[in-house]
C-alpha positions as CSV (number, residue, x, y, z in Angstrom):
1,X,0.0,0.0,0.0
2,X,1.2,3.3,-1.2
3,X,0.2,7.2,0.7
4,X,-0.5,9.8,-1.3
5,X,2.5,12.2,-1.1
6,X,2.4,15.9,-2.4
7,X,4.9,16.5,-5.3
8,X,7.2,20.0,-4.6
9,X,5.4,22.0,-6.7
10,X,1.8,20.9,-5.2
11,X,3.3,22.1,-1.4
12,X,2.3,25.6,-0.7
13,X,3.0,28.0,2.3
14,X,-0.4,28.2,3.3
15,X,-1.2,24.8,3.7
16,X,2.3,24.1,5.5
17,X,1.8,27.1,7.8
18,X,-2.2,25.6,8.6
19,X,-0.8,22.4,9.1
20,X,1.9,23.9,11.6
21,X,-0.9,26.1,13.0
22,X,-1.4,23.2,16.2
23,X,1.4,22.4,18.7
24,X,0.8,18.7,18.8
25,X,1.6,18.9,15.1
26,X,4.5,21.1,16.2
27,X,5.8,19.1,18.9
28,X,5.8,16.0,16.2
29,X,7.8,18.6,13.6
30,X,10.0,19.4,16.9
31,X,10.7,15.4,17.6
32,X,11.4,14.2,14.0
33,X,14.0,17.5,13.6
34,X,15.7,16.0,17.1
35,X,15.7,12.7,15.9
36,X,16.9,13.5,11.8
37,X,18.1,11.1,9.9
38,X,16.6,8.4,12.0
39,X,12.8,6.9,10.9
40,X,10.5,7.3,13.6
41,X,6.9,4.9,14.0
42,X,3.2,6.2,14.9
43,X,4.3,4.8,18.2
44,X,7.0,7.2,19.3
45,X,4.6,9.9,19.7
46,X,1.9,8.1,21.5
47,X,3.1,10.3,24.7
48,X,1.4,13.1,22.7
49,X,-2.2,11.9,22.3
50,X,-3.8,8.8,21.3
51,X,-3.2,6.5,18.2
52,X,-6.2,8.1,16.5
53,X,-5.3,11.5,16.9
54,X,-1.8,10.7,16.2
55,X,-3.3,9.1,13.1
56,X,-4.6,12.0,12.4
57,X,-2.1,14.2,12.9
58,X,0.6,12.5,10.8
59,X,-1.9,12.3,8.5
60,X,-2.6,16.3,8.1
61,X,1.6,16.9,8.3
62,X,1.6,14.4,5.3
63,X,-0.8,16.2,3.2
64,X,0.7,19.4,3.8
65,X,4.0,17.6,2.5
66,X,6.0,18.2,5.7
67,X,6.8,14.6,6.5
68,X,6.8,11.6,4.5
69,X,5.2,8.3,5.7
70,X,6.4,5.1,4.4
71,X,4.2,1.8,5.6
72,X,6.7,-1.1,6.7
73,X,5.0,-4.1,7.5
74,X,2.1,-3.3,10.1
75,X,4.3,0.1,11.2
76,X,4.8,3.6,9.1
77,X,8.2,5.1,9.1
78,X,8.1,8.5,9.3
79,X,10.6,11.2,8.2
80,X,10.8,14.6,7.8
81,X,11.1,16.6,4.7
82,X,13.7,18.9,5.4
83,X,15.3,18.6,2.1
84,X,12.0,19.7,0.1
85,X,10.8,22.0,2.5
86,X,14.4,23.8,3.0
87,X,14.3,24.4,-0.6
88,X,11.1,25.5,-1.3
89,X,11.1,28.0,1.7
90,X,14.4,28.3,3.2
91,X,14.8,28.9,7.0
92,X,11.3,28.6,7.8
93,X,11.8,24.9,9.3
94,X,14.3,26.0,11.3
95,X,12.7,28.7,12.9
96,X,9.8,26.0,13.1
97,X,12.0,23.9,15.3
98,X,13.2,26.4,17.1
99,X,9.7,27.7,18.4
100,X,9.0,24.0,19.1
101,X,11.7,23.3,21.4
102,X,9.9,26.2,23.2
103,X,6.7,25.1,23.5
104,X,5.2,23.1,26.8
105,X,4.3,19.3,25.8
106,X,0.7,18.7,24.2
107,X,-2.2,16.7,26.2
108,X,0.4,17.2,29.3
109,X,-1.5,19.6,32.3
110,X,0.7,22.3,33.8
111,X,-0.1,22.4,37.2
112,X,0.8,25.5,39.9
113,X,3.1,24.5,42.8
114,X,1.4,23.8,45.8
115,X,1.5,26.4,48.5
C-alpha cells in the first residue's frame, strides 16, 4: 500500500503554515528534527495523544508535505522533509524547530506548585 505524497510544486505555504498552525503537530515537527536522519513509528509519539489522533495528525503533516510516511509491515516510518521544504522555503523549518523546542508538551497539564 502506497500514501499519497504531495509533489514539490503541489506544497504551498499556506497549507504548510495551517498544518503547523497546532502544537501537537509542532511538537511531532519538533521530535522528528531532534531525531533526523533516523525513521521514527506512529508509536513514538503516542506520549502526545492517542493512536487516532496521532493518526490524524501524521496524516494532516503528510498532506501538507511536511513529512513523508512510508508503511513497513504493520508500522509507518516517518521522516521529515527537510530537504524539500528547505528548498522551497528556506529557513522557515528552522525557525519552526526552534519555536518547538519552546513550546510546553501537548495533552500534558501544567499544574501550579502547591502552597
Amino acid at each position: 500500500m502506497s500514501l499519497q505524497h504531495p509533489n514539490p510544486d503541489q506544497i504551498t505555504l499556506a497549507n504548510v503554515l495551517a498544518a503547523l498552525g497546532d502544537e501537537t503537530r509542532l511538537a511531532i515537527v519538533g521530535t522528528l528534527a531532534r531525531n533526523e536522519g533516523a525513521n521514527m513509528t506512529c508509536g513514538q509519539f503516542y506520549d502526545l495523544g492517542s493512536k487516532t489522533n496521532m493518526s490524524y495528525h501524521l496524516a494532516k503533516l503528510r498532506e501538507a508535505g511536511i513529512v513523508w510516511v512510508e508503511p513497513c509491515g504493520t508500522s509507518r516510518l516517518i521522516s521529515l522533509r527537510r530537504e524539500t521544504l528547505d528548498g522551497l522555503f528556506p529557513g522557515l523549518l528552522d525557525s519552526v524547530v526552534a519555536t518547538a523546542a519552546r513550546l510546553p508538551s501537548p495533552d500534558r497539564e501544567q499544574t501550579a506548585p502547591a502552597e
